[in-house]
C-alpha positions in Angstrom: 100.8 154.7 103.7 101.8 153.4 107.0 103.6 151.2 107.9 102.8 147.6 108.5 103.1 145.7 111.4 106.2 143.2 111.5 104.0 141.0 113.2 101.0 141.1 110.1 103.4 138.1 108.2 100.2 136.8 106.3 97.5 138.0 104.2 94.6 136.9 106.6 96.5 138.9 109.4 97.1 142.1 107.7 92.8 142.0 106.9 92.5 141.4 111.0 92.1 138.2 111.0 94.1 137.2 114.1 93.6 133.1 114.8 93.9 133.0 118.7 93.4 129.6 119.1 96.5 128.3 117.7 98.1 128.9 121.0 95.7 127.1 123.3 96.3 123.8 125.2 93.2 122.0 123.1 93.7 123.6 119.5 97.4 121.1 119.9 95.6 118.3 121.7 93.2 117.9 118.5 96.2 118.6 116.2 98.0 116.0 117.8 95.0 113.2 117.8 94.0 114.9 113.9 98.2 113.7 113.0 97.8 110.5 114.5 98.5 108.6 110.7 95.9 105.7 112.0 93.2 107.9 113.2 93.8 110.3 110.2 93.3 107.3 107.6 90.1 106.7 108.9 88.5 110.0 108.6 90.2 110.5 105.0 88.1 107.4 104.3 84.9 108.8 105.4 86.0 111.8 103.2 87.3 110.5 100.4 85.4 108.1 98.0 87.0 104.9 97.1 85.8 102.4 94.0 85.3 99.0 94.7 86.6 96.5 91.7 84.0 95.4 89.5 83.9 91.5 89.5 83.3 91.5 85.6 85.7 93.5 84.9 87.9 91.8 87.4 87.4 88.5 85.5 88.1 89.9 82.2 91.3 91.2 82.9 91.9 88.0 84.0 91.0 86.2 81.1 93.5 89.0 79.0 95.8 88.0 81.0 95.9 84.8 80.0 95.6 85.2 76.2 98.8 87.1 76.3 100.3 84.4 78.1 99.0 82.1 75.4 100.2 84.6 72.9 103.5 85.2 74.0 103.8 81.0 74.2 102.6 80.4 70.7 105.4 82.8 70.0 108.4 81.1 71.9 107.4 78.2 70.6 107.9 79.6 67.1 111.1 80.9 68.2 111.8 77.5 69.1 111.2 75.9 66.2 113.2 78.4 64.2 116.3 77.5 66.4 115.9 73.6 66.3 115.7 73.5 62.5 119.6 73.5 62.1 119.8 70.9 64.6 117.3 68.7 63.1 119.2 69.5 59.4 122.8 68.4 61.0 121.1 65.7 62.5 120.3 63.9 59.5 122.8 61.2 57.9 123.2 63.5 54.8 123.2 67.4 56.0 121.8 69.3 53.3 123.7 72.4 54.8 126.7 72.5 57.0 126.6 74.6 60.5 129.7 75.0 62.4 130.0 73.9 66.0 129.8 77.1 67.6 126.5 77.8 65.6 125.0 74.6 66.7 126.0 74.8 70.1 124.4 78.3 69.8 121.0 76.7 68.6 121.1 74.1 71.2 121.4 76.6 74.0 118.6 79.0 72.3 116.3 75.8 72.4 117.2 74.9 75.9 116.3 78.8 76.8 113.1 79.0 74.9 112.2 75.8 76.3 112.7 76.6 80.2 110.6 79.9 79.4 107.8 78.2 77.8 107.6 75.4 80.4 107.5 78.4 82.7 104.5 80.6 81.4 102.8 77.1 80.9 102.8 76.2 84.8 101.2 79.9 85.3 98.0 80.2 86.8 96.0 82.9 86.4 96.1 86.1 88.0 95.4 86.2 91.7 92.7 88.1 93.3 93.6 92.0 93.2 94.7 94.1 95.4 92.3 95.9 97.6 91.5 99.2 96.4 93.3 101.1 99.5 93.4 104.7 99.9 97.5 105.6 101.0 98.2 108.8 102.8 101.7 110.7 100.8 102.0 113.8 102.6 101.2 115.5 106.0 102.4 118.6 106.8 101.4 120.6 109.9 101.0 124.6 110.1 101.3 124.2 105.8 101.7 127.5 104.6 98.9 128.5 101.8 100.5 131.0 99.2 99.5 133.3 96.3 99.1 132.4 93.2 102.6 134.3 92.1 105.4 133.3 90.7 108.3 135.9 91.9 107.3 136.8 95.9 104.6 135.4 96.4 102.6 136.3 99.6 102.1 133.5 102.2 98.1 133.4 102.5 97.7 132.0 106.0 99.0 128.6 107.6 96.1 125.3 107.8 97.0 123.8 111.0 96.7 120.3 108.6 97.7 119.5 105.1 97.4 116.4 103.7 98.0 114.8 100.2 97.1 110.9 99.7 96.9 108.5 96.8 93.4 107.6 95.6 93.0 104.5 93.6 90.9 105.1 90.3 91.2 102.1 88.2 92.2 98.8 88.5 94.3 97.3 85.0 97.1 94.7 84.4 100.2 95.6 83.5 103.1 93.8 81.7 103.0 91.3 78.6 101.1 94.0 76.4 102.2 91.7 73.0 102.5 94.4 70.1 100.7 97.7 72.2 102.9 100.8 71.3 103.0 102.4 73.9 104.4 99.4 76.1 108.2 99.1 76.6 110.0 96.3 75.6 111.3 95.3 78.4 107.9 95.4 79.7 106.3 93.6 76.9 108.1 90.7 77.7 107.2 90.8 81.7 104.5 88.6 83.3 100.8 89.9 83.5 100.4 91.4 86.5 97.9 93.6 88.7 98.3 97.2 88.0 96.1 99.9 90.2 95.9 103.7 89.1 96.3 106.3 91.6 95.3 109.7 91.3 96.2 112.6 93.8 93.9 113.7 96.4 94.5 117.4 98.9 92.9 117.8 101.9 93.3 121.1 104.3 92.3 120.7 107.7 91.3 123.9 110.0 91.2 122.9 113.6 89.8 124.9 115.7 89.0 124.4 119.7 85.8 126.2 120.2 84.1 128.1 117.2 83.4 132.0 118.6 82.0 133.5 115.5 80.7 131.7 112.2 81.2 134.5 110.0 85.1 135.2 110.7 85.4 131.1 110.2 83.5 130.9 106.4 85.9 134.4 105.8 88.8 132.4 106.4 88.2 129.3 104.8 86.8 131.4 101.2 90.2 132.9 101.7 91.5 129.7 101.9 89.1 128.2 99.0 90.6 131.1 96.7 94.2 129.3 96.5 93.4 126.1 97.6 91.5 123.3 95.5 90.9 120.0 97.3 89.1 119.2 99.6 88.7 121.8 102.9 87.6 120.2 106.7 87.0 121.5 109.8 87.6 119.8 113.0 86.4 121.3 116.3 84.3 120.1 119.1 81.4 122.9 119.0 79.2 121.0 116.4 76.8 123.9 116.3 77.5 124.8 112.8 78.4 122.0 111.4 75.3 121.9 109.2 76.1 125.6 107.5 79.4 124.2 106.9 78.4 121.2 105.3 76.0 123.1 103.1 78.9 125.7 102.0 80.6 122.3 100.7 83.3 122.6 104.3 83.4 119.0 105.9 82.9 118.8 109.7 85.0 116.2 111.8 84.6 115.9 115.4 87.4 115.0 117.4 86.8 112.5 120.6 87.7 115.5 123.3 84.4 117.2 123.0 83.1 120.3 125.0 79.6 120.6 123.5 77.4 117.9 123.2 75.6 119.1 119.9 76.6 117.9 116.9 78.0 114.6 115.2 79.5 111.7 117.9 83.5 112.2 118.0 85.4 111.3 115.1 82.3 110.8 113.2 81.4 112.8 109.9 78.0 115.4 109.9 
């Protein structure tokens, strides 16, 4: 066998694959508008689905909510009484049962407690209007190395020019005040209903590229890509004259605002 070039550090080199548009003047001047975190959060949310809160669902966490404030009230207030009975008892002119001062003193604070918590949860309204579903962006890391799939020296694939991992919101619950739910702390049992909004965990690998000089060696690159990559893949270029076959090999097309060929989607814009 001979040897390898020095210079053949990735998979995608060593089949030929040599990407000489990483060193040109425009391939940085998208990668710097394509980092931009403002500019990038808008094209994630053209890319990236995000649910709107359903109203009746919205209104019947709220009114959850609100029964476990009720709940957890009816139960203070039983706490409450269970702490004022020996008060009440030593109160009387004939004490049917003798407390000490230090256990009366304890009652009398309890009551006080329970009472500033209960006149508390009382003057609660119900839950504000959630938050908006808003897609957040985690992670960003430029020339993001793609490996193989092994775990002792594993082979660096090829580099995206654009990785990117962001927080997706799914579903929309409230949180705290869960009464007698088993899987819910007890420190958090006892906290206020409040908004609660599931994320899940979105990838997206951008391929920038300033002019595109053969369609073929592109999709050979990205499938090589695909093979150790699962989230979502995009290309960003201004030559929109296959961004059709790209959309239709599931590979989203973004055009960035310095354009050199007119075809294609308007800059920034999806296919």
């Amino acid at each position: 066998m001979g040897r390898l070039n020095p210079k053949h550090t990735t998979m995608l080199q060593r089949l030929g694959f040599q990407d000489q548009d990483l060193t040109t003047a425009a391939h940085d001047e998208i990668i710097f508008w394509l980092s931009n975190k403002d500019e990038l959060l808008g094209i994630l949310k053209k890319l990236i689905p995000v649910p709107t809160w359903n109203q009746q669902k919205v209104d019947g966490l709220r009114d959850s909510a609100t029964a476990i404030v009720a709940s957890r009230i009816q139960r203070l207030e039983k706490d409450r009484a269970t702490a004022q009975g020996p008060l009440d008892l030593s109160a009387g002119k004939e004490p049917r049962t003798r407390y000490s001062a230090k256990q009366l003193a304890g009652c009398t604070a309890s009551v006080q407690t329970l009472t500033r918590e209960i006149d508390r949860l009382r003057a609660l309204e119900q839950l504000p209007v959630p938050p908006d579903p808003e897609l957040q962006i985690d992670e960003m890391i430029i020339e993001y190395p793609l490996r193989t799939n092994v775990e002792r020296n594993p082979m660096i694939v090829g580099y995206a020019d654009l990785c990117v991992r962001c927080s997706v919101p799914r579903s929309l619950e409230v949180a705290g005040g869960a009464n007698e739910a088993s899987y819910v702390s007890e420190a958090d049992r006892w906290r206020d209903p409040r908004w609660f909004v599931e994320h899940g965990t979105t990838a997206v690998l951008f391929e920038v590229k300033s002019e595109i000089r053969s369609f073929g060696e592109l999709m050979r690159q990205l499938q090589t890509y695909r093979t150790y990559f699962g989230g979502i893949i995009v290309v960003v270029c201004p030559d929109g004259r296959f961004a059709e076959q790209l959309e239709a090999q599931g590979i989203r097309f973004v055009k960035p605002p310095a354009t050199r060929a007119p075809s294609g989607p308007r800059q920034g814009e999806l296919l």
